[in-house]
N, C-alpha and C positions, 0 to 999 in steps of 0.2 A: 549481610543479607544475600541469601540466594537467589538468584532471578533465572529464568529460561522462558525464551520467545518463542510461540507453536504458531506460525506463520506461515502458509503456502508457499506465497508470494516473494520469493529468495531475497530482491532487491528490498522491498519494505521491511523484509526479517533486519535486513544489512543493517541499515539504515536508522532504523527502531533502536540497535543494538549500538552503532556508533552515538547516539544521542543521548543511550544512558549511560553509557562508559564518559564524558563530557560533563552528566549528572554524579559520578563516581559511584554510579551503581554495575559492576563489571557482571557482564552475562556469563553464565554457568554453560548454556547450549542453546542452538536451535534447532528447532524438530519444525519438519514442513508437512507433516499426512497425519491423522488417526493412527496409524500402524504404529510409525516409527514416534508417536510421543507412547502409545499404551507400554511398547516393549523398555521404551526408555527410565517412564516411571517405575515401571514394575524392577528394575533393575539397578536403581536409585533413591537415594535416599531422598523426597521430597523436598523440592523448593519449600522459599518460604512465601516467594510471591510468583504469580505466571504470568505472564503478557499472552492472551487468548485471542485470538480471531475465529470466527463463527463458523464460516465454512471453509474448509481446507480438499485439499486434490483428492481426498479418497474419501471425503462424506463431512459431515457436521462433527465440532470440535466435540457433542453434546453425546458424542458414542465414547469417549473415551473415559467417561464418568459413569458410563452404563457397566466400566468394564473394571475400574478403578476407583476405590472411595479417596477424593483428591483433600487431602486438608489444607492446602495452599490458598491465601487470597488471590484473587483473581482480580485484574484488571482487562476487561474489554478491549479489542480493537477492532474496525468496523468500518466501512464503507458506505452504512445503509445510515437514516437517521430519520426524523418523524415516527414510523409505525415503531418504530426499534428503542427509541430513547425510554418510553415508557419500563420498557422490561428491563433497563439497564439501571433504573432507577432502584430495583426494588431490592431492599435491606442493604441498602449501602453499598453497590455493587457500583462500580464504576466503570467510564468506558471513554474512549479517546476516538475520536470521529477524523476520519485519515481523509486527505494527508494529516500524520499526528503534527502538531503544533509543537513547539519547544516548551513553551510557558505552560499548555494545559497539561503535557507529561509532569513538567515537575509541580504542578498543586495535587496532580491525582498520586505521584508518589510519597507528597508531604502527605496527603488523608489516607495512606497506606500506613505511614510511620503513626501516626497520631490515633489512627483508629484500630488496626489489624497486626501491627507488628509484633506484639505479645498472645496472640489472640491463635491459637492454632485450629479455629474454624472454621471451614469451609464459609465463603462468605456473598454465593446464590445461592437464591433459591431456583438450583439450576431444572426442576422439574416445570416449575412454573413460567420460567425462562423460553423453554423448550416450546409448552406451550400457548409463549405469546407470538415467540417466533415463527416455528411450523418450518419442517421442511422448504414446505413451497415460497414464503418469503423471503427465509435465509440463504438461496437461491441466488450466486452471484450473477450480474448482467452487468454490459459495458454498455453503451451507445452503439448503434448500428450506421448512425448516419448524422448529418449535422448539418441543419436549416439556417443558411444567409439571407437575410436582407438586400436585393440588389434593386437599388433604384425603388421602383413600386411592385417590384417582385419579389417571392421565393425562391429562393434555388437548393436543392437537397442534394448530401455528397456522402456514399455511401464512405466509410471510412476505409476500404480497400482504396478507394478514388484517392486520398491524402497522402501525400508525400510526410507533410509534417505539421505543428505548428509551433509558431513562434509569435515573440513578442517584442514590438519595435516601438518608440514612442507614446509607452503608456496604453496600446491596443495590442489585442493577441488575433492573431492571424493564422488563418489553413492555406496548406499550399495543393493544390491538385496532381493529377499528371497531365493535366494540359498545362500546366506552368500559370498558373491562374493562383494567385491570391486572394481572400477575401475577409473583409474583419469580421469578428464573433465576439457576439454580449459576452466575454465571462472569460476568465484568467486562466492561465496556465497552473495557478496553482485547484482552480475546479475542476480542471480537464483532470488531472492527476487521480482522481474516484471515476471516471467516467470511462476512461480509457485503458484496453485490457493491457494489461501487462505483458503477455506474451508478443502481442503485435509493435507496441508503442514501449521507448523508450526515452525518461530525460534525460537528457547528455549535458545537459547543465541550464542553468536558468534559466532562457530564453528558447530554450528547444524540447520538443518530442519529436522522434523520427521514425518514422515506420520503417519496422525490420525488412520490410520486403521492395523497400527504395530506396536500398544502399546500395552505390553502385563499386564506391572504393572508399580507402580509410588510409591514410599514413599517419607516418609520427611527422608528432610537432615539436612546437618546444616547452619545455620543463616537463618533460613527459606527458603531455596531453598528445592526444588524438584529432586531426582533420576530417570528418567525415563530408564526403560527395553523393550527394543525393542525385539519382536520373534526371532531373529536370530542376531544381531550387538550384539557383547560383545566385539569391538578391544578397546575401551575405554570408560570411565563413560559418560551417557550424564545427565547434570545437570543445571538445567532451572535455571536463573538466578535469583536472588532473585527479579531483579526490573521489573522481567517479570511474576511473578508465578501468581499475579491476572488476566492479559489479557490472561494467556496461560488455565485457569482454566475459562475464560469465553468462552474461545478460545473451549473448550471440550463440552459445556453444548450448545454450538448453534447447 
């Protein structure tokens, strides 16, 4: 089976592609713009499956089918979900709602084998697709800010203001630049759709760290990473070993 990931998002490409190599489905390529999948296709012999994300750096994945007749199955991937499910539903078209999960990848690649693997048809209906989506809601957005509960107050923290967050005792936690922690309804692994990728980084389980309150990084041991935030010192943060390559490409974009 031929596969190729068209993913903006480098670390989610990575990522995507270490999960189905795992599944023993080895990726062929990744392509992160419109440009660079249209030149790729046209100069290749089509997949037999594609891993799709919606909007990409240089426009909607939904121009590259304006410009190539794709026969490849397509699998979905997606950030967005209620308005979106609907369209992902239609003629068997499937789609993995990120962060992708381990389990939903390999049922949505068993109903690949079982339904489209012999099947060399195009398998959206990617006009209609197009227009349930639209432009304007395919449209990626992060969080701009993020509302605490203190005492009998609000308090709003624009995400420039966050050093990071983390997860201690079963609560997940923001950390300020006033050195201020505070807990937040909802996991680390929901932050993960909410928070841009260019800003925020996971450096392993219990962390995302804003790129722009880094203050130093050494090595550690077994090849991991120490990073020093400007003002967090409540505990080490220490980049994973199977993450210190995408986290260090992660720096250099």
């Amino acid at each position: 089976m031929r596969t190729i990931i068209i993913e903006d998002e480098k670390p989610s490409a990575r990522r995507l592609e270490r999960m189905l190599e795992k599944l023993n489905v080895p990726v062929e390529q990744l392509l992160h713009s419109v440009n660079d999948s249209i030149q790729w296709l046209l100069e290749n012999e089509q997949p037999d499956l594609i891993f799709l994300d919606i909007q990409l750096s240089d426009g909607l994945s939904f121009e590259i089918f304006e410009e190539i007749e794709v026969e490849s199955a397509i699998i979905f991937t997606t950030a967005y979900d209620e308005y979106a499910l609907k369209a992902f539903k239609l003629n068997s078209v499937d789609y993995l709602l990120k962060p992708i999960d381990e389990e939903e990848l390999e049922t949505a690649l068993k109903k690949y084998r079982s339904k489209f693997a012999n099947n060399n048809e195009l398998t959206a209906n990617l006009s209609e697709l197009k227009k349930l989506l639209g432009s304007e809601n395919a449209t990626k957005t992060y969080k701009k800010r993020f509302t605490v509960k203190v005492g009998q107050h609000l308090k709003m923290f624009p995400v420039d203001q966050i050093e990071c967050f983390y997860s201690e005792n079963k609560g997940t936690y923001l950390h300020t630049k006033d050195n201020r922690s505070y807990l937040l309804e909802t996991t680390l692994e929901n932050l993960e759709a909410e928070l841009n990728p260019e800003k925020f980084y996971r450096v392993s389980r219990k962390f995302f760290v804003n790129i722009n309150a880094i203050e130093d990084m050494v090595s550690y041991t077994n090849s991991r990473l120490k990073v020093k935030l400007n003002h967090f010192d409540e505990q080490e943060i220490i980049v994973a070993r199977e993450r210190v390559k995408d986290f260090k490409e992660w720096l250099a974009n």
